[in-house]
C-alpha positions in Angstrom: -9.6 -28.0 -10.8 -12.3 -27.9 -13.4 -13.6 -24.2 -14.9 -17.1 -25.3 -13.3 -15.7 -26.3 -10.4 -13.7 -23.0 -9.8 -16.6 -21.0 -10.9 -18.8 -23.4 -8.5 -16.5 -21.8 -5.5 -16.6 -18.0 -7.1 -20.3 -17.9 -7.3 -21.3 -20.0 -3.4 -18.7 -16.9 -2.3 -20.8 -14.6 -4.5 -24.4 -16.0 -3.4 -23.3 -16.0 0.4 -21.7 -12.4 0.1 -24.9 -11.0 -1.7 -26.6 -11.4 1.7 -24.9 -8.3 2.9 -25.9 -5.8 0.4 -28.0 -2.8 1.3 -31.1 -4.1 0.4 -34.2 -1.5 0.5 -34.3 -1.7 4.3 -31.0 -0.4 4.9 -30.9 2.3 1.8 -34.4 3.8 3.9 -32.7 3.9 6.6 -30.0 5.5 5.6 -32.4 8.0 4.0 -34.8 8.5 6.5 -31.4 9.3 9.4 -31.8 12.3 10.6 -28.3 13.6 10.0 -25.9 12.8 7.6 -23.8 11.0 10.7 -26.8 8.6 11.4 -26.9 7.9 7.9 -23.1 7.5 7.7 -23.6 4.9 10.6 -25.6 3.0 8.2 -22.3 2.2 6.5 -20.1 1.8 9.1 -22.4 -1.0 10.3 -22.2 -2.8 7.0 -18.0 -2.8 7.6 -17.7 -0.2 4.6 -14.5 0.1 3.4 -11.2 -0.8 5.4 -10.8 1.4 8.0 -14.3 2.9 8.9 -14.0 2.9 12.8 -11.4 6.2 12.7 -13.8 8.0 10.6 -13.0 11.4 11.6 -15.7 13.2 9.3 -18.9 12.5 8.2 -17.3 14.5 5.3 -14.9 11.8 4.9 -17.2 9.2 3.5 -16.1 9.4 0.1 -12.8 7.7 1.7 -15.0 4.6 2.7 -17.1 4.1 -0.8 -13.8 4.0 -2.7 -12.2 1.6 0.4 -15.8 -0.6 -1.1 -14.8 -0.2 -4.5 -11.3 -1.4 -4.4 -12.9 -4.4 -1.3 -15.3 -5.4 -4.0 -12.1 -5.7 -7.0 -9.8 -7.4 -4.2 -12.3 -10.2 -3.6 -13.4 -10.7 -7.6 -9.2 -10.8 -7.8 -9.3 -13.6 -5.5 -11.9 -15.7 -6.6 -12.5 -15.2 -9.9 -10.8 -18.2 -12.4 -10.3 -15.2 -14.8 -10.0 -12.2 -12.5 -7.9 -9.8 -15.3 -11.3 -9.5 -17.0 -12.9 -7.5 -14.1 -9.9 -5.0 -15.3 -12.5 -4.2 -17.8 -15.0 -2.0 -15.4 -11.5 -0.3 -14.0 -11.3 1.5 -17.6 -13.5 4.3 -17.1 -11.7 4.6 -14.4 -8.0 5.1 -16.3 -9.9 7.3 -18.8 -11.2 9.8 -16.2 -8.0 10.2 -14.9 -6.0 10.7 -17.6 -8.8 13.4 -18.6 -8.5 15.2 -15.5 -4.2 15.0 -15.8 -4.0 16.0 -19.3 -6.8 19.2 -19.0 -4.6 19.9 -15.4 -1.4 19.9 -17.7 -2.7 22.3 -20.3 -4.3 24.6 -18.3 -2.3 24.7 -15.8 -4.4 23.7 -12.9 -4.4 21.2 -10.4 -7.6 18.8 -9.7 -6.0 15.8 -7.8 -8.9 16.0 -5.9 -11.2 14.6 -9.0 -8.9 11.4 -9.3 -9.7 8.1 -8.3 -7.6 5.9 -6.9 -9.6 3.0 -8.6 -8.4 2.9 -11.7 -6.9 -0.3 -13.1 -3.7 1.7 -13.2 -1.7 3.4 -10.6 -2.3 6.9 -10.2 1.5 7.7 -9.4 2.4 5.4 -13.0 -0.5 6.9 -15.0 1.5 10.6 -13.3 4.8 10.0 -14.7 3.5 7.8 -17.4 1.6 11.4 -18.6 4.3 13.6 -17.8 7.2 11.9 -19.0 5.4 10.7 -22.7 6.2 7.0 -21.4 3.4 5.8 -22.3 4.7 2.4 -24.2 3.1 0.1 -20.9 -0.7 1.8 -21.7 -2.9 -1.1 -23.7 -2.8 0.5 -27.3 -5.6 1.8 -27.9 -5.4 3.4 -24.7 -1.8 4.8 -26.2 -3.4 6.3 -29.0 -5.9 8.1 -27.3 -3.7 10.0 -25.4 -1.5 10.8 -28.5 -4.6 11.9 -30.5 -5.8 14.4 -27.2 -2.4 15.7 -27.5 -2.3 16.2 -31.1 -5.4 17.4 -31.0 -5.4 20.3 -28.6 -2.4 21.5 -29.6 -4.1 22.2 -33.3 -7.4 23.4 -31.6 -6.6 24.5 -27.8 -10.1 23.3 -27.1 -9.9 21.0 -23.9 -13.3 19.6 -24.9 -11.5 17.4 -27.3 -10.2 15.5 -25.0 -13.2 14.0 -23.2 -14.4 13.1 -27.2 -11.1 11.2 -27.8 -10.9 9.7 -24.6 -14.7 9.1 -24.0 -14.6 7.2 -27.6 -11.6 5.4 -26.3 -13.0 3.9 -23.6 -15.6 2.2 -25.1 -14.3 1.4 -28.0 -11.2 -0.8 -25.6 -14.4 -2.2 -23.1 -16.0 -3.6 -26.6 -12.7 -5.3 -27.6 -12.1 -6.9 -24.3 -15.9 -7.8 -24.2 -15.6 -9.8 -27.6 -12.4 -11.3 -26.6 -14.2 -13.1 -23.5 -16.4 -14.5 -25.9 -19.1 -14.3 -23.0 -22.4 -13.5 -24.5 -23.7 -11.6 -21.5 -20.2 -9.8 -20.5 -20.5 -8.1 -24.3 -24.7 -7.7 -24.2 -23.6 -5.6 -20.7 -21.1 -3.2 -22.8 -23.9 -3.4 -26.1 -26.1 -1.7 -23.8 -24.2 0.8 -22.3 -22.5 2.3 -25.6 -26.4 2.2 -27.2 -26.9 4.4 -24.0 -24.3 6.3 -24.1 -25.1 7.2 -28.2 -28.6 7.9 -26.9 -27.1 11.1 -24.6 -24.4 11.6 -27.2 -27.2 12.4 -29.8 -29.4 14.8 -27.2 -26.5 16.6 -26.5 -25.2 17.4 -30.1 -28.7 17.9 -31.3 -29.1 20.7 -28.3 -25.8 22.3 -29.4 -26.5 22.0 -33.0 -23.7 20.5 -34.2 -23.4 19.1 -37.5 -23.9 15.5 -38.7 -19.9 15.7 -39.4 -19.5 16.2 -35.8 -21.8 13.5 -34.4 -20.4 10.7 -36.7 -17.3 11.7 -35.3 -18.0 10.8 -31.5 -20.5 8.6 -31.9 -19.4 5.1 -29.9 -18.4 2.0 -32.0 -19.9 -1.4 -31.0 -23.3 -0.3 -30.1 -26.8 -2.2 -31.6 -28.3 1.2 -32.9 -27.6 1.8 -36.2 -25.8 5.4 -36.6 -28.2 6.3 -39.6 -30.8 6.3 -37.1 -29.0 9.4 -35.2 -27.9 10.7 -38.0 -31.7 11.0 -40.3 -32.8 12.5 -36.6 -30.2 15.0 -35.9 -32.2 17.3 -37.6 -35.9 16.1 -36.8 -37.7 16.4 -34.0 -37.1 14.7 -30.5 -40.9 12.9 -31.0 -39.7 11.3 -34.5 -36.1 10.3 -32.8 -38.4 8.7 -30.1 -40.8 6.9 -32.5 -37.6 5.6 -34.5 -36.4 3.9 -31.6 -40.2 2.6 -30.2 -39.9 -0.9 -31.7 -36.3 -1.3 -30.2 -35.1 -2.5 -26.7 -34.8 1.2 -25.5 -38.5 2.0 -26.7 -39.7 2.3 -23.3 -36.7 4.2 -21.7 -36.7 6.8 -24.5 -40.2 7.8 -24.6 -40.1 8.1 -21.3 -36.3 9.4 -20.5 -36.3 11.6 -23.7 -40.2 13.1 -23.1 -38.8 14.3 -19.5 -35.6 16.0 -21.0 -37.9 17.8 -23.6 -39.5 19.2 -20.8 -37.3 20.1 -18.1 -33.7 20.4 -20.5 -32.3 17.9 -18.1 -30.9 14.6 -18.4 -31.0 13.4 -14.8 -34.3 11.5 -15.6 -33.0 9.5 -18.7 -29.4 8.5 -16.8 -31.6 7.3 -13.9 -33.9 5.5 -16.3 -30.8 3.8 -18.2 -28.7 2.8 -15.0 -32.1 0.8 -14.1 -32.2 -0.4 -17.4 -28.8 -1.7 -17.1 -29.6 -3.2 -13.8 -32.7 -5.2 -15.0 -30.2 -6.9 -17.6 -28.0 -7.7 -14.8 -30.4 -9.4 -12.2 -30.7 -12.1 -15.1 -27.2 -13.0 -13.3 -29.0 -14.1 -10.5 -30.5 -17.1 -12.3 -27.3 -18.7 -13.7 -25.5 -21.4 -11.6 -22.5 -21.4 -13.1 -19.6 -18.9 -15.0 -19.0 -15.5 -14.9 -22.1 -14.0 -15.3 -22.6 -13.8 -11.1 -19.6 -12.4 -10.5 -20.1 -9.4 -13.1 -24.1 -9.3 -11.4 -22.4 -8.5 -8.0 -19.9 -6.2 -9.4 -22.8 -3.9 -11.2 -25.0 -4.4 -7.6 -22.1 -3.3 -5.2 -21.6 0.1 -8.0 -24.8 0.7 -7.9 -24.7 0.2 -4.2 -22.0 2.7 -3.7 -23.8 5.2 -6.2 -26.8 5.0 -3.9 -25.1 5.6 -1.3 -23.1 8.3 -2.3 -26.4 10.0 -3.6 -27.9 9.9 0.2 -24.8 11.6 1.8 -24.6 14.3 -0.8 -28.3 15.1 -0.2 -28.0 14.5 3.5 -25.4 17.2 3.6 -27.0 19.6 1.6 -30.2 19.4 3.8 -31.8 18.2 0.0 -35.2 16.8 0.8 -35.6 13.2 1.0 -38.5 12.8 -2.0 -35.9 14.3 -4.4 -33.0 12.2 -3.0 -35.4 9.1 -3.4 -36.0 10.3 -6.9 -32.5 10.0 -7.7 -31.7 6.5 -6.4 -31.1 3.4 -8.5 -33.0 0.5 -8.7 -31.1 -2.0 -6.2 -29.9 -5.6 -6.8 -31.8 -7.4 -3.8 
């Protein structure tokens, strides 16, 4: 079987499954429910996750979004002529784990309540991987992360360092996987997201005043922006940061993200305003017949999805009202 014909199958599965999305519909009805078990119901009735009939809780909907997540993986897995490259959106995934196992093993806590169990590696592996120093079978850059978090916060005792390593890690491995596909819209997707990422990197350093040492030093490879531009801004002000980047793709975003933060000291409006942006790249997927780029569309609608959905039960629980829950949606696929 041809690549075109294969990906011919993938994407009529893809175009056919796209029909059951929460579209705009559903998402307001899920937000207009008048508990937070109507709005659970919501999901239920769109045969979330595996096992959603013995839901015992409406607390226990957190189980059903990551049943989704690992649906949404099993069926790319099945269809997809190159599945292992969908591994790639499972790395952030790995990351935040071994972040929350390495900061529970040096402080002497335990938070296996923050891991997920949809990482692209098993949580009781990536356990013993950690605990034991076995950590030959991790992808190498991966390897050396963890070496470098352990180096380092033995010198400095500062768990912060971790989430720099290990943030900078991340990335840097979703890049080289990116370029290895040689699929120009697969490494535009990850372009984007570490120019983003550098974008809240840079607010964040410049609000701590750090140095321009320090912010070389975590800055993400791989992104578009040059890292003179964060660096000649680190010590101007936010309006010349924002003009510097006017001209760019992010123009828009940033005056309007970055304006926001100046005046309320909160990024909430800028991630909002850059997981749209990610999403109107995305929906470009929707126009091409053939390949990979579908797939990856449906992959980013069904997270967003689930992020939606998981930002309506939170404020449904905590009686949050429904303008400020609808302020802090995503823009949907469909």
């Amino acid at each position: 079987m041809s690549d075109k014909t294969r990906y011919a199958y993938a994407v009529g599965r893809i175009r056919a499954i796209e029909k059951r999305l929460l579209d705009k519909n559903k998402l307001d009805k899920m937000l207009d429910a008048k508990s937070p078990e109507d709005a659970v119901k919501v999901l239920v009735e769109a045969e979330y996750g595996t096992s959603s009939g013995d839901l015992a809780s409406v607390f226990e909907y957190e189980r059903l979004l990551n049943e989704e997540t690992k649906k949404v993986f099993k069926l790319l897995n099945d269809i997809a002529p190159q599945p292992e490259l969908f591994e790639l959106f499972l790395l952030k995934n790995d990351y935040h784990n071994i972040k929350v196992l390495l900061k529970d093993e040096f402080l002497g806590q335990n938070n296996d309540n923050l891991l997920t169990s949809t990482g692209s590696i098993s949580l009781t592996k990536l356990k013993y991987m950690l605990k034991e120093r076995e950590l030959a079978d991790l992808p190498s850059i991966m390897r050396k992360a963890v070496d470098d978090s352990l180096d380092s916060f033995n010198r400095t005792r500062d768990p912060q360092v971790i989430d720099l390593i290990l943030d900078k890690a991340c990335f840097t491995q979703m890049i080289e996987v990116a370029k290895a596909t040689e699929n120009e819209f697969l490494l535009g997707l990850i372009v984007r997201m570490v120019d983003l990422a550098n974008i809240k990197i840079f607010l964040r350093v410049k609000s701590l005043k750090k140095s321009w040492d320090f912010l070389q030093s975590i800055l993400l490879p791989g992104g578009k922006i040059d890292k003179d531009v964060f660096i000649k801004n680190l010590q101007d002000s936010l309006d010349n940061f924002i003009n510097a980047l006017r001209s760019s793709t992010y123009g828009q975003l940033c005056e309007e993200g970055i304006t926001d933060y100046i005046s309320s000291g909160s990024l909430a409006k800028f991630e909002n305003l850059s997981d749209n942006f990610i999403m109107s790249y995305v929906k470009k997927a929707r126009y091409i017949s053939f390949g990979i780029e579908p797939l990856i569309g449906y992959l980013v609608a069904k997270e967003t999805e689930i992020k939606n959905a998981r930002i309506i039960m939170i404020g449904k629980i905590n009686n949050i009202s429904n303008d400020i829950i609808r302020e802090r949606l995503r823009e949907a696929y469909v």
